[in-house]
Backbone bond lengths (Angstrom), bond angles and torsions (degrees), N, CA, C in turn:
res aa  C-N    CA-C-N  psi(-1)  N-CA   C-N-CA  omega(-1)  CA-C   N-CA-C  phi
1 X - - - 1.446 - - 1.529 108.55 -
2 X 1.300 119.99 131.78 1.594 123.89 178.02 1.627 96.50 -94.35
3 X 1.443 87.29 149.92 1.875 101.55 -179.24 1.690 91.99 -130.45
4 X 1.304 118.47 146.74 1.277 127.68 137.67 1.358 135.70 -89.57
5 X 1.394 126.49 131.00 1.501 125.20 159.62 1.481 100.58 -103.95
6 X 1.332 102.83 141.24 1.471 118.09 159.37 1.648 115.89 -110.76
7 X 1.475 114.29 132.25 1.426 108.64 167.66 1.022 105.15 -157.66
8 X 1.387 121.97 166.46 1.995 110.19 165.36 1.330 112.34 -87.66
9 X 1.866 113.17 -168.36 0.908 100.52 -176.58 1.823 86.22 169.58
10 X 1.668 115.08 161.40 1.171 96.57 -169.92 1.943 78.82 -127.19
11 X 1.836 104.42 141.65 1.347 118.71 165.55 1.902 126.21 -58.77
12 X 1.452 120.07 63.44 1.485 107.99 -168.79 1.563 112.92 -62.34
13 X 0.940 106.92 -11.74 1.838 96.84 162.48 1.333 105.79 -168.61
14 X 1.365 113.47 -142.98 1.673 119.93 -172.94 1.696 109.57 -95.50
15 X 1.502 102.24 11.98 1.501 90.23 -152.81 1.605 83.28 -144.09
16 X 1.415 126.72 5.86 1.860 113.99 -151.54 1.793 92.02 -165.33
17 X 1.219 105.16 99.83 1.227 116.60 148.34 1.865 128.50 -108.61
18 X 1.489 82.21 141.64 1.752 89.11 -168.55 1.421 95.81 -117.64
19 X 1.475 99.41 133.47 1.399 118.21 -163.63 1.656 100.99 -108.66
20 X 1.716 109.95 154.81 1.562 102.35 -169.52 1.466 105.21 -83.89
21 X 1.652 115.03 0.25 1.798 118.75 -154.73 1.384 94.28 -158.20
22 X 1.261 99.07 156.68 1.880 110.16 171.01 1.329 96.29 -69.16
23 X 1.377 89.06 173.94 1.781 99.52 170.79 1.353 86.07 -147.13
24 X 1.347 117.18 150.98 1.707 139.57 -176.14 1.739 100.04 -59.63
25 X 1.178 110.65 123.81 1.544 100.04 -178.74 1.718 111.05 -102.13
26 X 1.377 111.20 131.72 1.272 98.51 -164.52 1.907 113.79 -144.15
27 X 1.268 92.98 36.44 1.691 132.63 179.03 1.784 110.47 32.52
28 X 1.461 104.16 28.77 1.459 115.73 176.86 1.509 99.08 -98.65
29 X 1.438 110.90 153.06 1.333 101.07 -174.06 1.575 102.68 -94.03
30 X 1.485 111.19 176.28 1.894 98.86 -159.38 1.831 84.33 -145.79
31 X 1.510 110.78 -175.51 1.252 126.62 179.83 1.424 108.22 -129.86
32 X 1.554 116.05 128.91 1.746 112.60 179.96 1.417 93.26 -97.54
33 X 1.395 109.42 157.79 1.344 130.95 -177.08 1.919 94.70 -133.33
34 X 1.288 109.46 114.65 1.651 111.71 -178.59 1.653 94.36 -103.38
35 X 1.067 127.27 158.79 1.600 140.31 -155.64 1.392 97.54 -166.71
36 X 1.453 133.88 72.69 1.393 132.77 164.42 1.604 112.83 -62.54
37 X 1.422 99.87 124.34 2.328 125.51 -176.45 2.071 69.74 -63.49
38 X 1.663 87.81 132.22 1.666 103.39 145.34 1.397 93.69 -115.94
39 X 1.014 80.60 155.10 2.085 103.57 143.06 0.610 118.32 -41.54
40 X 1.605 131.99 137.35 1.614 132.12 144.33 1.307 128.55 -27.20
41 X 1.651 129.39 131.72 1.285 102.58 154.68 1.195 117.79 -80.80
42 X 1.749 88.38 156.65 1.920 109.97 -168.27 1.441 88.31 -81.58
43 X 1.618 99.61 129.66 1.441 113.77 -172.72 1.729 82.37 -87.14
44 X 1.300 109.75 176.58 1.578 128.17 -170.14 1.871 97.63 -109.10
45 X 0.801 142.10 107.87 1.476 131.86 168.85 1.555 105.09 -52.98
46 X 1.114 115.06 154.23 1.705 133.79 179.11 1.080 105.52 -119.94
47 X 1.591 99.57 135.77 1.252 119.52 172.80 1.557 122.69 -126.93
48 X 1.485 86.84 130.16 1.716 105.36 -159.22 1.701 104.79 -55.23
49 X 1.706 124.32 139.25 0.941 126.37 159.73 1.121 107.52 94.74
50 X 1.677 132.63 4.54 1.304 129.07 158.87 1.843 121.94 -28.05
51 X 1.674 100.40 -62.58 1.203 99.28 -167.76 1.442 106.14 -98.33
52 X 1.046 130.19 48.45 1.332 148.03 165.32 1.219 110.29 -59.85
53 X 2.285 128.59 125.88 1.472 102.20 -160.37 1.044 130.12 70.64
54 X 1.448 150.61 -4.19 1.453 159.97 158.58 1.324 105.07 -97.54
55 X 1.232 112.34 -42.73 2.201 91.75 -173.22 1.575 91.21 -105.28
56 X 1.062 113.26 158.70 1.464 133.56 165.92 1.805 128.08 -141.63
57 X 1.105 120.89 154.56 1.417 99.82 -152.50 1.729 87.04 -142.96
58 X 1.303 109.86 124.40 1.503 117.52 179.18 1.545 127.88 -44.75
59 X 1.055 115.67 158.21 1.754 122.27 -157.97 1.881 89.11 -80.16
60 X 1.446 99.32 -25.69 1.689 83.88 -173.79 1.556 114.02 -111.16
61 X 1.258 114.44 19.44 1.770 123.29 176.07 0.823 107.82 -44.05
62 X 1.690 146.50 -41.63 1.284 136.50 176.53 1.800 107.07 -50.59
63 X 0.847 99.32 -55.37 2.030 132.11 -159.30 1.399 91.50 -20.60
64 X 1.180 126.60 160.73 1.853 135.33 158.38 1.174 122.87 -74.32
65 X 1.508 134.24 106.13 0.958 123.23 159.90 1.736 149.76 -26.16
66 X 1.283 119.76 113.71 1.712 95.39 -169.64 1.758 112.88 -68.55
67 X 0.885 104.47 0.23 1.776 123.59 -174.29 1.582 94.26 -51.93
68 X 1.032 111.12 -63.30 1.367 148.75 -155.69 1.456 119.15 -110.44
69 X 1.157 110.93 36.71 1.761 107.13 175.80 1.483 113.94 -98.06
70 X 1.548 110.51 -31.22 1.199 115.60 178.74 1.300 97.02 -60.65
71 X 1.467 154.86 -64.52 1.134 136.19 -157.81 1.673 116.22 -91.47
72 X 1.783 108.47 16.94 1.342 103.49 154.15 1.197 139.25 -99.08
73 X 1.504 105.43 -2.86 1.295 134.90 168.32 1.856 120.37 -55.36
């Protein structure tokens, strides 16, 4: 049966990790999984009215479809 522990811990070299907590020692050999914190990505702020003039929307968009009349009936 595989178990996970999760904890942090900071990498002091290639050979020495220091962990913030014990972990149960249980003389089986195990696999580390390292997961380096990024940064956020820097979201872009938006600015209103970019595509202003680019979409346009037909004089009859409201109108009824004939697709669909039988079930507007």
């Amino acid at each position: 049966m595989e178990r996970a522990i999760i904890t942090k811990g900071r990498l002091e070299s290639s050979r020495t990790l220091i962990l913030d907590e014990d972990i149960p020692f249980t003389g089986d050999s195990f696999e580390i999984i390292i997961l380096k914190k990024t940064k956020g990505i820097k979201k872009i702020k938006r600015k209103a009215g970019t595509l202003k003039g680019l979409i346009h929307m037909r004089d009859d968009f409201d109108a009824p479809l004939e697709d669909f009349k039988e079930y507007m009936e």
